[in-house]
C-alpha positions, 0 to 999 in steps of 0.5 A: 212351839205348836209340838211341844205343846201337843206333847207337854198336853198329853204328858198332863193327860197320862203320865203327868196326869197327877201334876195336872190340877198343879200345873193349870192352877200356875199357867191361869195363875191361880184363876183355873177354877174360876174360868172352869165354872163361869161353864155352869150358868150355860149349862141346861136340862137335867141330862149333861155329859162332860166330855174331857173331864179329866181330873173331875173338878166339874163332874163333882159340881154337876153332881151337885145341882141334882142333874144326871151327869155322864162323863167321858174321858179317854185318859186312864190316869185321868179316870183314876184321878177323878174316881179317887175325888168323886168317892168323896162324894155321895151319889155316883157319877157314871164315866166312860173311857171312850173318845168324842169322835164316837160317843157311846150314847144313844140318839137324843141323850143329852141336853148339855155337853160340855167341853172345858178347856178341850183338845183338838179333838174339838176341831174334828167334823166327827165330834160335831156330828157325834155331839149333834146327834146325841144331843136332843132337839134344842140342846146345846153344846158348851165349850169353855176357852179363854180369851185376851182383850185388850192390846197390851203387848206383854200380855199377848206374849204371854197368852200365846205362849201358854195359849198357843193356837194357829190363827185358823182355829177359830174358822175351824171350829165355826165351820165345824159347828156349822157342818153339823147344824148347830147354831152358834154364840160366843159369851165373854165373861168378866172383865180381866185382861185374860178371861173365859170365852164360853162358846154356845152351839146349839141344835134347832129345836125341831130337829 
């Protein structure tokens, strides 16, 4: 199941690419925009880099709040498709293709990264590391998720086969946030049966 997964995701992210915002609207069914935005209240400081952006839905609304936003993303279908949203809007929004293992910004660039919905690429120590070293002294790092509550059995069948994750992904992604010095807290937010998970990891503010 975990395979198939991995392939269905990077066909979404490359020859799919086009069916992606279809797709995400279906599986959420029909709460993807929202889970995405519940990101925003944790985001901070005027400098923000989207890692992951695919088709662009978050770097538009960033662009909004009058915030310097970068955005990262290593698919070209993907750059295409957020390039052909943003031209609608009246301010530029940089992008790089580039991956989250080795991030092409310069030391204590950022004061927010954010991650929406990410790939494995986040269960790797040198996106940790990377994200800690751009990230200036008391900037954070925002993961969004989604999590189940509750213990209706249908409901977890359903998420675990649209949300199929091994059991040893939370502990990865702890261990990771802790290798690199960062502090953590997690923030469920609303109370439906499926909802955001919005991961906070944080880099001490003397460092």
């Amino acid at each position: 199941m975990r395979s198939i997964y991995q392939f269905l995701y990077r066909l979404l992210y490359n020859e799919l690419a086009w069916a992606y915002d279809a797709v995400s609207w279906a599986v959420s069914l029909g709460s993807w925009h929202g889970w995405r935005e519940a990101a925003l209240p944790f985001v901070r400081g005027k400098d923000v880099l989207e890692v992951g952006f695919g088709t662009g839905a978050l770097l538009a609304q960033l662009q909004g709040r009058q915030r310097r936003v970068v955005g990262l993303e290593p698919s070209p279908a993907m750059h295409r498709i957020a390039a052909a949203r943003l031209r609608q809007r009246p301010a530029t929004v940089p992008r790089v293709q580039g991956i989250a293992q080795s991030l092409p910004f310069a030391d204590r660039a950022f004061d927010t990264i954010l991650c929406a919905f990410p790939a494995t690429y986040i269960l790797d120590p040198a996106t940790h590391q990377e994200f800690a070293r751009c990230l200036r002294p008391g900037g954070r790092i925002v993961i969004v998720e989604v999590a189940l509550a509750g213990s209706n059995p249908l409901w977890a069948l359903l998420f675990k086969v649209v949300f199929p994750s091994s059991p040893q992904t939370k502990q990865k992604l702890e261990a990771r946030v802790k290798g690199a010095g960062l502090s953590r807290e997690d923030h469920l937010v609303g109370n439906r049966t499926v909802r955001p998970l919005i991961i906070v990891a944080e880099k001490k503010a003397d460092t």
